[in-house]
N, C-alpha and C positions, 0 to 999 in steps of 0.2 A: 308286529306284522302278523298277530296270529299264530307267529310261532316261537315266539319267547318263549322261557320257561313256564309251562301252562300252571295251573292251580288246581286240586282237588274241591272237589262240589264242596267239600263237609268246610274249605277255606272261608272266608267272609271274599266277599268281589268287590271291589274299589266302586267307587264312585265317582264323580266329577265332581263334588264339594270341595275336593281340594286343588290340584291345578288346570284339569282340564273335564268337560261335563261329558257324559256317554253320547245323549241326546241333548242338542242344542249346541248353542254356539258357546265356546269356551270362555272363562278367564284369566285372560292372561296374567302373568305374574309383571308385579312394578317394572322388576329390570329388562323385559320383555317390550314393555310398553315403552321404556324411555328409550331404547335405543328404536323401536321403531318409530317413534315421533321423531330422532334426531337424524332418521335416514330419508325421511318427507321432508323435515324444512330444511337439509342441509342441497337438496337434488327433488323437489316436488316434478318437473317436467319426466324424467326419471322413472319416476314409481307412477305414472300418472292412468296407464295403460296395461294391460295384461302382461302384452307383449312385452314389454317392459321390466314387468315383477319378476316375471321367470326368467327371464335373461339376466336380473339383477339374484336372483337367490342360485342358477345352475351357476352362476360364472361363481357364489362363494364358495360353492360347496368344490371347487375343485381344490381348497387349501383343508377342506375339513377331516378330508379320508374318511369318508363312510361313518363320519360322526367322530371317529375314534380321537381326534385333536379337539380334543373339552375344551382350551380358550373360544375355539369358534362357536360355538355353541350358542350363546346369548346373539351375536348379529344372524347365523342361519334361521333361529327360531325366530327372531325378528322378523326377516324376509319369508319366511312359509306365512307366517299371521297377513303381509301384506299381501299375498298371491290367493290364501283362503278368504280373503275377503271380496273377490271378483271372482268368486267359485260360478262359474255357468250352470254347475247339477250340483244343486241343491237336495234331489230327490234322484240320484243315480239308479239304486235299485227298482223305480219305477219307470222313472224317463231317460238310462241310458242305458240299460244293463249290456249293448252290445259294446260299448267300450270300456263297461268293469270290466269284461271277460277278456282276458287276456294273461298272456307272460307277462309277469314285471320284474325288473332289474333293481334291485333296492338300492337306492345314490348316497342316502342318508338315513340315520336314526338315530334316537339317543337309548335304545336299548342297550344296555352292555352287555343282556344274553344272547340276546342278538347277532352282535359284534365278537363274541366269546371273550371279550375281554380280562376276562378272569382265568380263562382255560388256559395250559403251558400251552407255549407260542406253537408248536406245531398241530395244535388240535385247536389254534384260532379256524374261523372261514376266511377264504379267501377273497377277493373283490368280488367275485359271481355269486352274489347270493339271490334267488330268484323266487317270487310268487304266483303261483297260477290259480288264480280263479274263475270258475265259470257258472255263472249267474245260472243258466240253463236248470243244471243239475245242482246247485248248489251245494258245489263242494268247491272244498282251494288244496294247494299242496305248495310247501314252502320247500328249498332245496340250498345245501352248503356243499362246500367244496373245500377237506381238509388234510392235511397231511402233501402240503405240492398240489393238491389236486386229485393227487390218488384213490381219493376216497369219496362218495357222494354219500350225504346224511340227507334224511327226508321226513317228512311230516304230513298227514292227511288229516283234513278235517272235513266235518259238516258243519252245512253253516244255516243260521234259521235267522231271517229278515225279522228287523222289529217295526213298528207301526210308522215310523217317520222316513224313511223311504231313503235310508245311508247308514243305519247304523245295523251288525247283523253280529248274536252270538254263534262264538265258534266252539264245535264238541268236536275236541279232537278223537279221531279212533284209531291212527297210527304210526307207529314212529320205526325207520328206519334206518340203521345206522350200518352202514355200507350195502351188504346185499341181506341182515338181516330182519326182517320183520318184525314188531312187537307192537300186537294187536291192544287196544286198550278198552275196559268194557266205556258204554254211553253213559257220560255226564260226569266221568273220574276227572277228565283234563277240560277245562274250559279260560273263556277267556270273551273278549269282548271288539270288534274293532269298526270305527266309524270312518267314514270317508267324509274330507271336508273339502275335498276341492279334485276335480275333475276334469278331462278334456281329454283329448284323442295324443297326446304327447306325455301327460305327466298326470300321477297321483298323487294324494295328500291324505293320509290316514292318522288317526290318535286310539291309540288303546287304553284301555279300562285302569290302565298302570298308570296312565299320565305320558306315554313314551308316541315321540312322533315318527313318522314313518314318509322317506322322498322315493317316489319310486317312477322310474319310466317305461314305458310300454317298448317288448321288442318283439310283438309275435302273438299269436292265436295262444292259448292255453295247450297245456297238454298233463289235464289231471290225474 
């Protein structure tokens, strides 16, 4: 989402050679592909429609918890590759950017920095994990919610569009972790993140990590 654990400039940055590309349409992995071929000829009327995909991938993720139940994992990414395949904005950053701009609520990932899944359980985030970006000014700000809730962690970036009109690097410049501030110099944290599917209800992003990202609009931005 932008706001994983970011990488220093002097790191090597991923590529999409291996499961998913920066620019362009991805490769999926075998296991990937067999369960979504066996979720079209098991129900093709089903998946046949937009309406459809995303009604068939929001209703799995409600057993997923926010990615954090890894058996689901193989049928959600299944169902995300089905609903990025009737992507409307293909070129968001030039022909939608008033519906990139927005709050988003993150429904799913398979980030586990993300998810803090590594961190002792009271410094996990909580279900509120949110994105705001705004194309305008392009900048985003990611936001957690830890300890109860007691605590708000946060994240600023800039973001600089690449030539194909969805994918956009992000230079992080700050990190804050409850009310303090930690300024970071330009081009220390960065990172990569592509939008593959688009609409006035729901996002579908992939990072430069290979890690995917469900996220639903609830609101204007507030960078």
């Amino acid at each position: 989402m932008g706001g994983e654990r970011p990488e220093r400039s002097d790191e090597k940055v991923p590529t999409r050679s291996t499961a998913a590309t920066i620019a362009g349409k991805k490769t999926p992995t075998m296991g990937q592909t067999t369960v979504a071929l066996a979720l079209l000829l098991a129900s093709p009327s089903s998946c046949s429609s937009l309406a459809a995909r995303k009604a068939n991938l929001l209703a799995a993720l409600t057993d997923a918890n926010q990615g954090r139940v890894l058996s689901k994992r193989p049928q959600v990414d299944a169902l995300i590759e089905l609903v990025e395949e009737l992507n409307p904005q293909p070129r968001p950053l030039e022909m939608a950017p008033e519906k990139l701009s927005a709050r988003w609520r993150l429904v799913y990932t398979t980030s586990s920095s993300i998810l803090g899944m590594r961190r002792p359980r009271p410094f996990r985030p909580r279900p509120r994990i949110f994105q705001h970006i705004d194309v305008a000014r392009l900048e985003a700000k990611n936001e957690e919610w830890i300890l109860g809730g007691l605590v708000k962690n946060a994240v600023r970036a800039k973001l600089t569009p690449r030539t194909d009109g969805r994918t956009v690097d992000v230079g992080f410049t700050q990190f804050r972790v409850g009310g303090i501030p930690f300024n970071v110099g330009p081009g220390r944290f960065k990172g990569v993140l592509e939008t593959t599917f688009l609409d006035d209800e729901l996002r579908i992003s992939r990072g430069d990590r290979g890690n995917l990202f469900v996220l639903v609009r609830e609101g204007p931005p507030a960078v």
